[in-house]
C-alpha positions as CSV (number, residue, x, y, z in Angstrom):
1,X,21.0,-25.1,43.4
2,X,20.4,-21.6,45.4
3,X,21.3,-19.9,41.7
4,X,18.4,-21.9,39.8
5,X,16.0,-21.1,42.6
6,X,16.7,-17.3,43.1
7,X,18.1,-16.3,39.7
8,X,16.4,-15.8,35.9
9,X,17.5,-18.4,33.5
10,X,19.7,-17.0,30.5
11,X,20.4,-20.0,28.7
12,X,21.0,-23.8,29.4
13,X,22.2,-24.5,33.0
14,X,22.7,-20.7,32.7
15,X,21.4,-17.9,35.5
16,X,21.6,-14.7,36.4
17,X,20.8,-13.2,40.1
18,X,17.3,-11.8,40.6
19,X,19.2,-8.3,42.0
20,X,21.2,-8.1,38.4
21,X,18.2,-8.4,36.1
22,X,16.1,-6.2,38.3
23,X,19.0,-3.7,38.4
24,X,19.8,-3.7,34.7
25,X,15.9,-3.6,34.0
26,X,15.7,-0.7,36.2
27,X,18.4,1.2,33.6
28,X,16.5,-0.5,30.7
29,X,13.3,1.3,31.4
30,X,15.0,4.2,32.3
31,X,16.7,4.4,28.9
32,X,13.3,3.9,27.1
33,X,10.9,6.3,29.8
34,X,7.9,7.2,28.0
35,X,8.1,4.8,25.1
36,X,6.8,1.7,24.5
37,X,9.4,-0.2,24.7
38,X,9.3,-0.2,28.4
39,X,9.5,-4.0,30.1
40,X,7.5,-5.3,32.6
41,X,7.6,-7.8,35.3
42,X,6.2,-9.9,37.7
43,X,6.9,-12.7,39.9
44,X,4.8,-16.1,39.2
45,X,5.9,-18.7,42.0
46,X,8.7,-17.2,42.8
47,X,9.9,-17.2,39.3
48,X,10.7,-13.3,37.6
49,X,8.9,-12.8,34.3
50,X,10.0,-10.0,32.4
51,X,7.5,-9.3,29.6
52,X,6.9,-6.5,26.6
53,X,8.3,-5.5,22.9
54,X,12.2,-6.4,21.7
55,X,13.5,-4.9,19.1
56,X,14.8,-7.1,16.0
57,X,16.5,-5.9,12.4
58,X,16.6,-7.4,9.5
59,X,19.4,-8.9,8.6
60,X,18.3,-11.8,6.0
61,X,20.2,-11.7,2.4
62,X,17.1,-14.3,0.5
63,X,13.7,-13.1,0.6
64,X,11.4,-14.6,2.2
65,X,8.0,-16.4,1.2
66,X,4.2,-15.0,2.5
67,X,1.1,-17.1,3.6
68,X,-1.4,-16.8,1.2
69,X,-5.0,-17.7,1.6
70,X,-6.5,-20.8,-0.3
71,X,-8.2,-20.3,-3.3
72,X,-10.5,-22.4,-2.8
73,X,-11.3,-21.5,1.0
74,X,-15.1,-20.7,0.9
75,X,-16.1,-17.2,2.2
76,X,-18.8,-16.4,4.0
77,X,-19.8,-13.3,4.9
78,X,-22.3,-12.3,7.5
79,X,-25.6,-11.2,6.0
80,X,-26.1,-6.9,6.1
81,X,-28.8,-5.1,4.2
82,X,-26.2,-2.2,3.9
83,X,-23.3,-3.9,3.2
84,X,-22.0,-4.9,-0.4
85,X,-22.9,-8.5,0.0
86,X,-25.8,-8.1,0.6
87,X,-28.4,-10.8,-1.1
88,X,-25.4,-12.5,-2.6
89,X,-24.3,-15.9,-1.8
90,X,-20.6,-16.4,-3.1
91,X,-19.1,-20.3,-3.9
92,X,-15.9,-21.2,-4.2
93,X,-15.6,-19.1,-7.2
94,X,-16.5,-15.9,-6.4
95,X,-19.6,-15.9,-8.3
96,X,-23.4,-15.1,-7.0
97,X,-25.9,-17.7,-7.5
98,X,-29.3,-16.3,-9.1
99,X,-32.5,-17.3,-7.7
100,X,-36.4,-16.4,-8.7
101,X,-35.6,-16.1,-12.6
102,X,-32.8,-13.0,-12.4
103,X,-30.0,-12.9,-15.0
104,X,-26.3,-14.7,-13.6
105,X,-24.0,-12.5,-14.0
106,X,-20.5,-13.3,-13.0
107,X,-19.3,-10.4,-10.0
108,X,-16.0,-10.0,-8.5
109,X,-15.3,-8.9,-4.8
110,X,-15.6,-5.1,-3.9
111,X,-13.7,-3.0,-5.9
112,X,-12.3,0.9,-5.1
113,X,-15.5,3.2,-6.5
114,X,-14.4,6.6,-7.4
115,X,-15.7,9.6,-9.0
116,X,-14.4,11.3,-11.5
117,X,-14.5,15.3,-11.6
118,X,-17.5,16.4,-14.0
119,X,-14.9,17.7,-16.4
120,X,-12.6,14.6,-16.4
121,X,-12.9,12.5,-20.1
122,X,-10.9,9.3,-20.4
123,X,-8.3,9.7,-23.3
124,X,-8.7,5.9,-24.3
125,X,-11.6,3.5,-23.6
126,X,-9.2,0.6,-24.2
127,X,-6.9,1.8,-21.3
128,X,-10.1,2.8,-18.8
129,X,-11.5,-0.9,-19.2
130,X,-7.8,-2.3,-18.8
131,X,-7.5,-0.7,-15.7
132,X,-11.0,-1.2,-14.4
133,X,-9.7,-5.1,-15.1
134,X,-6.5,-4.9,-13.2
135,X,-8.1,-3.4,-10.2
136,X,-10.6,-6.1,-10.4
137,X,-7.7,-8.6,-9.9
138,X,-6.1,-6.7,-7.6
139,X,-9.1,-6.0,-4.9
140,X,-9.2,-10.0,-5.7
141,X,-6.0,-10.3,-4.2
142,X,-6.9,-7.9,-1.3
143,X,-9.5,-10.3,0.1
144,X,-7.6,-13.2,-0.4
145,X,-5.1,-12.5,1.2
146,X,-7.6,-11.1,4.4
147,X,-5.8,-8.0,4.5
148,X,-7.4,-5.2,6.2
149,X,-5.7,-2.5,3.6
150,X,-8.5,-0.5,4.2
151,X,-11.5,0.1,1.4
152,X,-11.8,3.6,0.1
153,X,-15.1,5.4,1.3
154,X,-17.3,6.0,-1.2
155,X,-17.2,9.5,-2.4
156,X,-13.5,9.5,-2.3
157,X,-11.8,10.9,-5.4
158,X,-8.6,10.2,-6.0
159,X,-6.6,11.5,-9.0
160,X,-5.8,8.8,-11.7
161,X,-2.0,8.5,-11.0
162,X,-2.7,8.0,-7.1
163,X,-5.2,4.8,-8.3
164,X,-2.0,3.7,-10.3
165,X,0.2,3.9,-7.3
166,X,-2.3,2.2,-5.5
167,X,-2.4,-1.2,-7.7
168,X,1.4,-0.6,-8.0
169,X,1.9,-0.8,-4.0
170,X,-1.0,-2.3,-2.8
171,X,-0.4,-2.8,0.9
172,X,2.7,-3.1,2.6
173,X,4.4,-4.9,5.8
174,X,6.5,-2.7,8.3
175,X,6.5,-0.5,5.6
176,X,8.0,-2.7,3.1
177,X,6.4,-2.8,0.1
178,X,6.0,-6.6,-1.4
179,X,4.4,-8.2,-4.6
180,X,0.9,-9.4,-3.5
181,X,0.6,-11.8,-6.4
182,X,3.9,-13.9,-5.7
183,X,3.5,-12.8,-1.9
184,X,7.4,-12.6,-2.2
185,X,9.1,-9.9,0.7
186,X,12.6,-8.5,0.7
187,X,13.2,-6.8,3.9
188,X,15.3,-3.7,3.7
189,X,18.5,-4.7,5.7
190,X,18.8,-2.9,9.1
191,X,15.2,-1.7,9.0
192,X,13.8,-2.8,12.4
193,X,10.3,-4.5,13.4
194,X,9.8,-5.8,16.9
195,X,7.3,-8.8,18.6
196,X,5.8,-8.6,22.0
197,X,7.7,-11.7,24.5
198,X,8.7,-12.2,27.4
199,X,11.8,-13.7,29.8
200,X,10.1,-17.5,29.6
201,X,10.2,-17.8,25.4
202,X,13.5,-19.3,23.6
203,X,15.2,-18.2,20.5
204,X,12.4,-21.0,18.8
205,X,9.7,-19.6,20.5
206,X,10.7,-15.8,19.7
207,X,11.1,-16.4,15.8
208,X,7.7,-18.3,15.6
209,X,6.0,-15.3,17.0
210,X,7.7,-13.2,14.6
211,X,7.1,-15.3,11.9
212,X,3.5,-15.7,12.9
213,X,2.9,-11.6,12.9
214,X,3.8,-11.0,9.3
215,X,2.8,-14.5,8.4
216,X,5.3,-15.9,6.9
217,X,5.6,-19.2,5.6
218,X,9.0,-20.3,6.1
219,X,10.0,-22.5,9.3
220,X,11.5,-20.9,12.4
221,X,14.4,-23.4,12.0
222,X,15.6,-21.4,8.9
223,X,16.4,-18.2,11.1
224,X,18.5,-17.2,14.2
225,X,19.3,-14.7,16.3
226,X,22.4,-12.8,16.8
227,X,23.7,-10.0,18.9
228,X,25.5,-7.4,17.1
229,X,27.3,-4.8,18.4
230,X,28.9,-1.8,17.4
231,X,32.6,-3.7,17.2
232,X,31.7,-6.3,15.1
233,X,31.5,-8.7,17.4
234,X,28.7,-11.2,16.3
235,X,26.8,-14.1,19.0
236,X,24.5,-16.4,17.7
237,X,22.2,-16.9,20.1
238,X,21.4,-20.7,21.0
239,X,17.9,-22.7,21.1
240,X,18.3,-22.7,24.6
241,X,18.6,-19.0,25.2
242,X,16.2,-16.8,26.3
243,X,16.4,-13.3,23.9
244,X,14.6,-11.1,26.0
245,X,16.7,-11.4,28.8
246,X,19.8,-11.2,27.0
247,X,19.0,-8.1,25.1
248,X,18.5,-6.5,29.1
249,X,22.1,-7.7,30.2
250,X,23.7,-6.2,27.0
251,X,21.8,-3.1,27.7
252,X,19.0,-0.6,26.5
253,X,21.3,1.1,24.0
254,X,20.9,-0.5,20.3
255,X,23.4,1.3,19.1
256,X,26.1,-1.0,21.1
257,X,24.1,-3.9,20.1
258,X,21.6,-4.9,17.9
259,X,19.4,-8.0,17.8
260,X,19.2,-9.4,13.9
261,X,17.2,-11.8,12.6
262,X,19.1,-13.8,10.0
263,X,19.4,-17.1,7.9
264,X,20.4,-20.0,10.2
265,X,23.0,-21.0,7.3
266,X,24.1,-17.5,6.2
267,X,25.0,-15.7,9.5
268,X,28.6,-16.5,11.1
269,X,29.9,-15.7,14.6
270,X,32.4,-13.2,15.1
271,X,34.5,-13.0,18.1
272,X,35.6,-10.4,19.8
273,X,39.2,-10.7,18.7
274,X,38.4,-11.2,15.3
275,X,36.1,-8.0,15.5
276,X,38.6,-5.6,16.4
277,X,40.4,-5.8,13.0
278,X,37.2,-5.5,11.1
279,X,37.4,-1.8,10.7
280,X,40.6,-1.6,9.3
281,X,41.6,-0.8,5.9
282,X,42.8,-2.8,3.9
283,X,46.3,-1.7,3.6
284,X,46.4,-1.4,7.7
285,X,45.4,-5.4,7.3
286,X,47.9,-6.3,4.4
287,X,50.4,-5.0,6.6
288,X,49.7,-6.8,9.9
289,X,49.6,-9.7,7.5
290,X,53.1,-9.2,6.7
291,X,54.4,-8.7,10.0
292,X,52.7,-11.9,11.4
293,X,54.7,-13.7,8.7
294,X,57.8,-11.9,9.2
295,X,57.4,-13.4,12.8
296,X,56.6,-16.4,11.7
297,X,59.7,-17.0,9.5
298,X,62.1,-15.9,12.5
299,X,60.0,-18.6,14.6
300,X,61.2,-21.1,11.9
301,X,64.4,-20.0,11.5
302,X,64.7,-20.7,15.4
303,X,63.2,-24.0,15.3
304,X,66.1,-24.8,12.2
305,X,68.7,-23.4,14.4
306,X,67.8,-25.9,17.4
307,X,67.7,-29.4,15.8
308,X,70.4,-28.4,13.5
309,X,72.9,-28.0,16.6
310,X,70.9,-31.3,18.0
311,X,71.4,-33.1,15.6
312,X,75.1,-32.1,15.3
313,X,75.9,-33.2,18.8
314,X,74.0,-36.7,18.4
315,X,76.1,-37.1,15.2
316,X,79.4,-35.9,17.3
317,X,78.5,-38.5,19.9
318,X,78.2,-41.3,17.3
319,X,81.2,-40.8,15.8
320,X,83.1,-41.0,18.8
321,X,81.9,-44.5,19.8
322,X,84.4,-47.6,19.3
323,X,83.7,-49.4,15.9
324,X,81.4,-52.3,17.0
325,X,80.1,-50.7,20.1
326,X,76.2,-50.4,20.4
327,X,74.1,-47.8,22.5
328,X,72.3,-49.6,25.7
């Protein structure tokens, strides 16, 4: 009872001492001094709250899916004498309605404006108005998506393989680059991101907030969270567990161990014992499987040995019995 009232919860009936946490944050900020990865605290009611960015890698082997915006989600953007929109109401479509007797004429979102040197000629029409069309559909994409991948100044010039890098790799997430027409992301594998939490959030809570940041459809109860560290050794952690203050008890240092976002039915738990023949070679392994059943055939050989001389002495006992004699 005294630990649940002076200690920080860990994990289901699970707590640590106030004076351990405070004295492994101490080192934890200490590790990290002058970076933002620093943790704060406070005490609410008596109760230590530990607050400020974690750490997690990537560690998911199926890419995962990207909110999109609805197509048919009506926007409407404040009214600005110097802004694009200016004068234009836009439907569901995309598409201005004309008032007092002016021509309709179907208009797209904002697209990238830029100026061409004086001595620059387009080789092909053809392939100019191509272009003009695929940036059309992809500045389309842009605002559907809200993204705030910002829009090029007017006056800008940029040459015409930098525009085709641009359509190419439109906009990006933690600096992985992801098709914003399927909205379909691969994180790079060991590439890290991290989310702002504190002590009081489980492993639920932590992967919505994650989730939430980069958008992302899927559910939280796809993912978990693992410790790695630098032997192998692999802990899921549970539903019940609070990540934040386990990542302080296993220390600043990431590269002992790692937090690692991964599938809930793709990641498997290592132990420590099975972690320390991880890093062997192959041969080194083939031959402590040999040995083991080298040890194991003597073991059965032993066994053998045992009930054969049992079974010899029942059978001795037996036989020396009068004929017609039974066993009490």
């Amino acid at each position: 009872m005294d630990d649940m009232q002076d200690g920080v919860q860990i994990g289901e009936n699970k707590f640590i001492s106030k004076t351990t946490v405070l004295s492994h944050l101490k080192t934890y900020n200490l590790y990290y001094e002058g970076q933002n990865l620093q943790l704060r605290h406070r005490e609410e009611e008596g109760e230590l709250v530990v607050e400020g960015l974690l750490n997690i890698f990537w560690g998911l082997r199926r890419p995962i899916r990207l909110q999109m915006q609805d197509d048919h989600e009506r926007i409407r953007p404040p009214p600005s004498s110097t802004s694009w929109h200016s004068g234009c109401n836009l439907d569901s479509q995309g598409s201005p309605n004309s008032t007092d007797g002016q021509q309709t004429t179907q208009q797209s979102p904002p697209t990238v404006e830029v100026t061409p040197p004086p001595d620059f000629q387009p080789e092909n029409n053809g392939v100019a108005e191509e272009e003009r069309e695929d940036d059309n559909e992809s500045s389309a994409q842009l605002l559907r998506t809200k993204s705030d991948a910002g829009v090029l100044r007017r006056g800008q010039r940029r040459s015409p393989s930098d525009l085709r890098k641009i359509r190419r790799h439109r906009f990006s997430i933690n600096g992985h680059f992801y098709n914003h027409k399927t909205a379909v992301f691969t994180p790079a594998y060991g590439s890290v991101t991290n989310a702002r939490i504190n002590s009081c959030m489980t492993t639920p809570q932590v992967l919505r907030v994650l989730l939430n940041k980069f958008k992302i459809e899927n559910s939280p109860d796809d993912f978990a969270l693992y410790l790695v560290h630098a032997s192998g050794e692999r802990v899921k952690l549970k539903r019940t567990d609070y990540p934040l203050v386990w990542r302080v008890m296993q220390g600043p240092c990431e590269q002992v161990c790692k937090v690692f976002l991964m599938e809930e039915d793709l990641g498997e738990e290592v132990t420590y014992d099975v972690a320390q023949y991880i890093k062997f070679e192959m041969p080194v392994l083939q031959s402590f499987i040999t040995k083991l059943k080298e040890e194991e055939d003597r073991e059965v050989q032993k066994l053998r040995k045992r009930y054969n001389y049992l079974r010899c002495i029942i059978e001795k006992q037996l036989s020396c019995l009068p004929e017609g004699a039974t066993c009490m």
